[in-house]
C-alpha positions as CSV (number, residue, x, y, z in Angstrom):
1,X,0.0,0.0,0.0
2,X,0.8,3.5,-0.5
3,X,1.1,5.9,2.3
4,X,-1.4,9.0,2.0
5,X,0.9,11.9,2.9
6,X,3.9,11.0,1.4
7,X,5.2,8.4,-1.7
8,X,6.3,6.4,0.9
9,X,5.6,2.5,1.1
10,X,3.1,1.3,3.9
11,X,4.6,-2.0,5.6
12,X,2.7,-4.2,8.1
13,X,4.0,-4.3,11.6
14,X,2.7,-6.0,14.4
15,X,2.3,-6.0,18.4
16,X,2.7,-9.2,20.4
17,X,0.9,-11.3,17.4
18,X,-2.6,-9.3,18.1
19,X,-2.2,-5.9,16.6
20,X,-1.4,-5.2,12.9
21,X,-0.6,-1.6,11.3
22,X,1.0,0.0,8.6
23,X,3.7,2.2,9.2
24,X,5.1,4.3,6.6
25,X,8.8,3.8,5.4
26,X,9.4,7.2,4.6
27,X,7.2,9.6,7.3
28,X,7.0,6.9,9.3
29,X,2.8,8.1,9.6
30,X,0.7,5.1,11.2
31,X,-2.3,3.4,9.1
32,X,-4.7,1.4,11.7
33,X,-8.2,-0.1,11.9
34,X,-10.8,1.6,14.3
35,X,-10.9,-1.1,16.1
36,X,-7.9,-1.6,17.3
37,X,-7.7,1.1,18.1
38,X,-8.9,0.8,22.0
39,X,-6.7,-2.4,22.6
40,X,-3.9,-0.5,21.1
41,X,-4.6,2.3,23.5
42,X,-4.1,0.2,26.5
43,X,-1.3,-2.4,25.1
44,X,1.4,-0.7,27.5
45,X,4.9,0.1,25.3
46,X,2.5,0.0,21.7
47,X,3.4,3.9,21.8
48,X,7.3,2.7,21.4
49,X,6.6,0.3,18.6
50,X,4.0,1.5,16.6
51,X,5.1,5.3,16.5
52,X,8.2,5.8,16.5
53,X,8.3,8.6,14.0
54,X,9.6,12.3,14.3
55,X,7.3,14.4,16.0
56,X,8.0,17.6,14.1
57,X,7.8,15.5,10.9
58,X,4.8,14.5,11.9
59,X,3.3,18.2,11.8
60,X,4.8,19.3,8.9
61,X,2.7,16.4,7.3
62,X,-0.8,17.2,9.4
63,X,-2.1,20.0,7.2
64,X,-1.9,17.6,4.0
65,X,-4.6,15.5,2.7
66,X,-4.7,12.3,0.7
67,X,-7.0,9.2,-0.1
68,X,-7.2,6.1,1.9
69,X,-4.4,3.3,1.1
70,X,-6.9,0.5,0.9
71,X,-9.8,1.7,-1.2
72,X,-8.4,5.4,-2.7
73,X,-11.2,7.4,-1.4
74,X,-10.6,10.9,0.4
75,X,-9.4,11.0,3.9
76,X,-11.7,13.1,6.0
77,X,-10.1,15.3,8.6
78,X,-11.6,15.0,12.0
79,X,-10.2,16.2,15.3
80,X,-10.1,13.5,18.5
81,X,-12.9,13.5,20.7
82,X,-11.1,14.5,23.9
83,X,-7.8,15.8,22.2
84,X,-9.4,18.5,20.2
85,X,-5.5,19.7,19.5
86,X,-5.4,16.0,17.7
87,X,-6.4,16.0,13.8
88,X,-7.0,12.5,12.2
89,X,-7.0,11.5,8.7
90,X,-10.2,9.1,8.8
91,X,-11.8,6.9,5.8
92,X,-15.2,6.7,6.5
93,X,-15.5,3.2,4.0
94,X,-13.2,1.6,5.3
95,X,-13.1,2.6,9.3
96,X,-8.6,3.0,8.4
97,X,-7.4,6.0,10.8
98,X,-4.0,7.6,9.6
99,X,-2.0,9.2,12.8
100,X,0.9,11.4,11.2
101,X,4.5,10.5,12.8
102,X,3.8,11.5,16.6
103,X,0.0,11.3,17.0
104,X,-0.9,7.7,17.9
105,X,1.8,9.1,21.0
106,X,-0.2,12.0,22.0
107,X,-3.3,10.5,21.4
108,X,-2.2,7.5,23.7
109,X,-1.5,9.5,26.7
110,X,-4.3,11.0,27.8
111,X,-3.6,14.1,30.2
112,X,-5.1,16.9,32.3
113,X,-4.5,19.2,29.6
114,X,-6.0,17.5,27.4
115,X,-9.3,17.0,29.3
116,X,-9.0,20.8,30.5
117,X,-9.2,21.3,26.9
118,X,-11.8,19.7,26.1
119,X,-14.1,21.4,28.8
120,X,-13.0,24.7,27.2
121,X,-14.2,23.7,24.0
122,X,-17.6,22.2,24.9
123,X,-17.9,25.6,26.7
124,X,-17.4,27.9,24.0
């Protein structure tokens, strides 16, 4: 597969036999499956091995778009939930999510700033 950011290739990697991804070769961006996406978030140490990217790589590729790896339609940008500050390439066909190099990280950890955040926003 081809990553969505970059001409980069997208090569399988997995997570103690259970959790499979694609990471790209030259980004190093993160292709997963909503739902693995919970179990991912609580497998302690998959932050190490699934993202292990350059952060400031990573947002110099977050304002560009691209189509989904597995069935070439447009990524839609969403923002997390809770991490508002967190913007997700999502295929809505195929349920893929694309964190840029960094993101599955940030996304992981879960802090007070983050849920501070959040209330802000849900205030406004």
């Amino acid at each position: 597969m081809e990553c969505p950011k970059c001409d980069g290739e997208l090569e399988a990697k997995t997570f103690g036999g259970r959790y499979e991804v694609h990471s790209c070769s030259k980004c190093q961006g993160l292709w997963a499956h909503r739902d693995v996406l919970p179990q991912m978030k609580e497998q302690w140490m998959s932050d190490a091995v699934f993202d292990s990217g350059d952060v400031r790589k990573g947002k110099e590729m977050d304002h560009l778009s691209g189509e989904c790896p597995e069935c070439g339609d447009p990524l839609k940008r969403i923002s997390d939930e809770k991490q508002i500050h967190i913007h997700l390439d999502v295929c809505e066909d195929c349920s893929g999510v694309w964190f840029d190099a960094g993101e599955f990280t940030d996304w992981k950890h879960d802090t007070l700033m983050d849920m501070v955040r959040g209330m802000v926003e849900r205030w406004k």
